[in-house]
ZAMARGU-4260 file (C-alpha; in steps of 0.2 Angstrom, whole numbers, plus 5000, padded with zeros to 4 digits):
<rodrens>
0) 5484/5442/5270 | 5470/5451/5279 | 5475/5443/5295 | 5493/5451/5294 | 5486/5467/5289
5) 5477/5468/5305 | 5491/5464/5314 | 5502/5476/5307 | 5488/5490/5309 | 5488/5485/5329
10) 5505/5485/5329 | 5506/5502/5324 | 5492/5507/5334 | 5500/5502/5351 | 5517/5511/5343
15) 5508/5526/5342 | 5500/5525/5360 | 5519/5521/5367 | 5526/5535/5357 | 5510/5548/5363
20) 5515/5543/5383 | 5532/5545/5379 | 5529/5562/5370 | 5518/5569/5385 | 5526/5578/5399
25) 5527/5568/5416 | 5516/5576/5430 | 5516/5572/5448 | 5510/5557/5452 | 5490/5557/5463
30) 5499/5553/5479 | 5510/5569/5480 | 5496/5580/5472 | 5479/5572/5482 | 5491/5569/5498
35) 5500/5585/5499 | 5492/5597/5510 | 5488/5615/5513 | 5490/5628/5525 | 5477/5639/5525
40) 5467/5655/5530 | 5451/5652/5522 | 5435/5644/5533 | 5433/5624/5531 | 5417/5617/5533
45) 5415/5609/5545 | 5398/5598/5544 | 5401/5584/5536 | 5412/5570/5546 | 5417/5552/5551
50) 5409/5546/5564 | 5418/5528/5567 | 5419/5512/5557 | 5416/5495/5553 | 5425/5484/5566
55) 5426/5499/5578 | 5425/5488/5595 | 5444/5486/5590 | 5448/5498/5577 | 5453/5515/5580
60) 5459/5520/5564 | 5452/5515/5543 | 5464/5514/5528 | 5461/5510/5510 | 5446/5497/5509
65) 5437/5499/5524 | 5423/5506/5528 | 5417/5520/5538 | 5402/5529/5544 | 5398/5547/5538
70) 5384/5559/5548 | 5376/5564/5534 | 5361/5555/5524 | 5348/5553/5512 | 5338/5569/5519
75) 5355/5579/5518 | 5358/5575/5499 | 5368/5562/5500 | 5370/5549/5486 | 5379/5532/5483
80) 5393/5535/5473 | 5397/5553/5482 | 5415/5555/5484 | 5424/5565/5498 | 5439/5569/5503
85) 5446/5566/5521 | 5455/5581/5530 | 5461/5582/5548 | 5468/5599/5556 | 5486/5594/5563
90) 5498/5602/5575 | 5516/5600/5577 | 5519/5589/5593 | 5535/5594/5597 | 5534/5611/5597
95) 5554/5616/5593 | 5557/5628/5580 | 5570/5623/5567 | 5573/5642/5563 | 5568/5657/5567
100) 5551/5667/5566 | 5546/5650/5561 | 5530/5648/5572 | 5528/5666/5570 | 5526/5665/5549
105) 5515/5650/5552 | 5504/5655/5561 | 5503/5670/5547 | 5500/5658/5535 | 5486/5651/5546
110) 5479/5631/5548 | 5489/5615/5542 | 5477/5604/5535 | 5483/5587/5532 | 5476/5576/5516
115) 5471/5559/5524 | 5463/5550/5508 | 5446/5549/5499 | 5432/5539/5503 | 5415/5534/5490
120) 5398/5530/5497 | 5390/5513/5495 | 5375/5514/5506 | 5366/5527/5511 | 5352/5530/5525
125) 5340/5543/5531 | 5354/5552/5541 | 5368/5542/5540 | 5380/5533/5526 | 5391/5521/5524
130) 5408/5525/5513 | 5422/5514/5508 | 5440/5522/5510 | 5446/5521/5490 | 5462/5527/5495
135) 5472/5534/5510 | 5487/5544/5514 | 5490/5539/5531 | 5474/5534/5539 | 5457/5542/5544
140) 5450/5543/5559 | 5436/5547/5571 | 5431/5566/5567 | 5441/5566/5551 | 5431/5581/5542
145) 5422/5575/5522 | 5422/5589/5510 | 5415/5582/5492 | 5430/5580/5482 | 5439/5588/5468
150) 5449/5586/5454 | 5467/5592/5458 | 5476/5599/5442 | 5492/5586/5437 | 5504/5601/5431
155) 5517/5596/5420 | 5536/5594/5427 | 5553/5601/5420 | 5567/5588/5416 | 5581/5586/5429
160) 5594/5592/5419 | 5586/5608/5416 | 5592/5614/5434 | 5604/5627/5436 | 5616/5626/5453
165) 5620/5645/5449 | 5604/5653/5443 | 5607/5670/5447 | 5591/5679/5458 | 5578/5678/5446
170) 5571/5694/5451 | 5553/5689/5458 | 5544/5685/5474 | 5554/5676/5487 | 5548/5668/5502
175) 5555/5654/5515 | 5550/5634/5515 | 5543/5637/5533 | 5540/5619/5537 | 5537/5602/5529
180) 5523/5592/5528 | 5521/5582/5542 | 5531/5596/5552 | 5549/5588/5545 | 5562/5601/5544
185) 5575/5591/5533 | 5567/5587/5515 | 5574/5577/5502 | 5568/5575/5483 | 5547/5569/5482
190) 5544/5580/5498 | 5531/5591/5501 | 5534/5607/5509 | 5525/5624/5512 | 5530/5642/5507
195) 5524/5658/5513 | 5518/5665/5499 | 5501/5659/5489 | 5488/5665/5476 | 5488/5683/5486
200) 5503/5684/5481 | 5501/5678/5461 | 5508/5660/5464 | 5499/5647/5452 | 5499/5629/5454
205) 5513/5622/5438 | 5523/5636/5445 | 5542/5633/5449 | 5550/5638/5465 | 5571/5637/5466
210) 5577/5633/5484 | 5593/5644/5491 | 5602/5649/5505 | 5613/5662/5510 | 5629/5659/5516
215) 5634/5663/5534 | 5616/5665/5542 | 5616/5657/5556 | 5597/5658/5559 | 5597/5639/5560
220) 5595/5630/5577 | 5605/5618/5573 | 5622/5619/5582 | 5634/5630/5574 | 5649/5642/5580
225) 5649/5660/5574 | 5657/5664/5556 | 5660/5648/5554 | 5659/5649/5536 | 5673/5662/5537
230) 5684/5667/5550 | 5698/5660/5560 | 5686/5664/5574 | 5679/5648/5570 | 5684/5632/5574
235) 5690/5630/5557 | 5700/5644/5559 | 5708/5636/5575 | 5712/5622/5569 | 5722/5628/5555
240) 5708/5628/5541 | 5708/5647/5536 | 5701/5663/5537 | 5699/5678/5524 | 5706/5695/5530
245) 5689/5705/5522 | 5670/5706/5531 | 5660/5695/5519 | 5644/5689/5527 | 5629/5683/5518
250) 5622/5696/5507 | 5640/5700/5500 | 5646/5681/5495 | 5636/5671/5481 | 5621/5661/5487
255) 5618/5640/5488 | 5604/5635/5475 | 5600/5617/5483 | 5586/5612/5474 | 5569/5614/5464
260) 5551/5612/5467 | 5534/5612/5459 | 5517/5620/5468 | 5503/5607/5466 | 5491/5617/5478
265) 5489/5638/5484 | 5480/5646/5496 | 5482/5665/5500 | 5498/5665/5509 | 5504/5649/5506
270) 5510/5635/5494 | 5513/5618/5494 | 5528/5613/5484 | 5533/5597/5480 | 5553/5596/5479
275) 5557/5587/5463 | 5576/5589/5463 | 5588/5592/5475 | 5607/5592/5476 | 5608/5591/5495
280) 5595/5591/5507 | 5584/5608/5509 | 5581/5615/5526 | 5566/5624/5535 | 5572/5642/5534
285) 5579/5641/5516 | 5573/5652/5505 | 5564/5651/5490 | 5559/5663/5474 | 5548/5661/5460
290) 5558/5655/5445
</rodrens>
């Protein structure tokens, strides 16, 4: 009898855990919140560094479980079990702005810092330790800049089904999703992207941004022929598709809502928002506003 009263108490037990994790409000998982990113103004240290790694007389590059050599030892306050995180300054190689004042608001914003993993030490010597990559985003490389790492806050995330396609303007701060994180300009659900607007501005990390566009704007550089969203000036128009006989342009016709996303990182002038639902894709140049 005791031996089914213990069972049944363990059963219950585990019932209760499931039904805690079920109660609990999903967050974002560590990937999108330690791999996501900043664009920043503020100073980075930049003292503490890779210098190469394990195997570098053919390895160029370290991911998750090797090891790498860090410039800083013992005598600089180093200890084993001192954890970093990896970051590298990145540039957009192709250079070609998606929409306009693109480059110009980024710029603004100022550095794009690319998360590249986190790394433990496991040895240390007077001026020099070893370190272990725990985990990696992409991979880390010569000259990868260490600062000691940090707890990121997992904010909670709103069902799905809670989105509204025709939200009307809520009303606060708006901004433009000025590029993607690794400089993509078309973004899907579970992609990072970066806002001009930060904790200058009174944006918190947890905080909800709704993605939009107008109608008509042709700022885009993608190919497109002029009101083609209205008039018969358009190829629609000539091939029969319609035209309206009144001037409506984008601030007189009702606006797209496209998608949702939570910031999991601020700086001053920007965000990094992680796009957690999306009806279609969203666009560099959309615009965003505080929900």
């Amino acid at each position: 009898m005791r031996g089914k009263i213990v069972l049944a108490g363990l059963i219950l037990s585990l019932s209760g855990i499931a039904t805690s994790a079920q109660d609990a409000s999903p967050v974002p998982i560590r990937k999108d919140l330690y791999c996501s990113g900043i664009v920043s103004t503020e100073a980075i240290p930049r003292d503490t560094y890779v210098i190469t790694g394990e195997g570098s007389n053919y390895k160029i590059t370290f991911q998750e479980g090797d090891y790498v050599y860090v410039n800083r030892g013992a005598k600089q306050g180093v200890k084993v079990g001192d954890e970093f995180s990896a970051i590298r300054h990145t540039e957009d190689a192709i250079k070609t702005q998606w929409t306009k004042w693109q480059f110009i608001i980024l710029r603004k914003m100022g550095t794009l810092w690319e998360d590249e993993g986190r790394v433990r030490v496991v040895v240390v010597h007077e001026d020099t330790s070893v370190a272990q990559v725990e985990n990696s985003c992409n991979y880390l490389q010569r000259g990868d800049i260490l600062l000691p790492f940090a707890e990121r806050p997992a904010p909670p995330l709103k069902p799905e089904d809670k989105f509204d396609r025709f939200a009307p303007p809520s009303g606060k701060a708006t901004a433009m999703i000025i590029t993607g994180k690794g400089y993509v300009s078309e973004l899907g659900s579970n992609d990072t992207f970066y806002v001009n607007l930060g904790s200058a501005q009174g944006v918190k990390v947890g905080d909800y941004f709704r993605i939009f566009r107008y109608t008509g704007t042709e700022h885009e550089a993608v190919f497109q022929t002029k009101r083609f969203a209205f008039d018969s000036d358009s190829w629609a128009g000539v091939y029969g598709f319609g035209s309206v006989p009144a001037k409506y342009k984008w601030d007189n016709t009702p606006r797209e809502v496209v998608g949702e996303g939570i910031v999991v990182r601020t700086s001053p002038n920007s965000s990094s928002v992680l796009l957690t639902f999306g009806l279609r894709e969203a666009y560099a140049g959309d615009y965003v506003e505080i929900e």
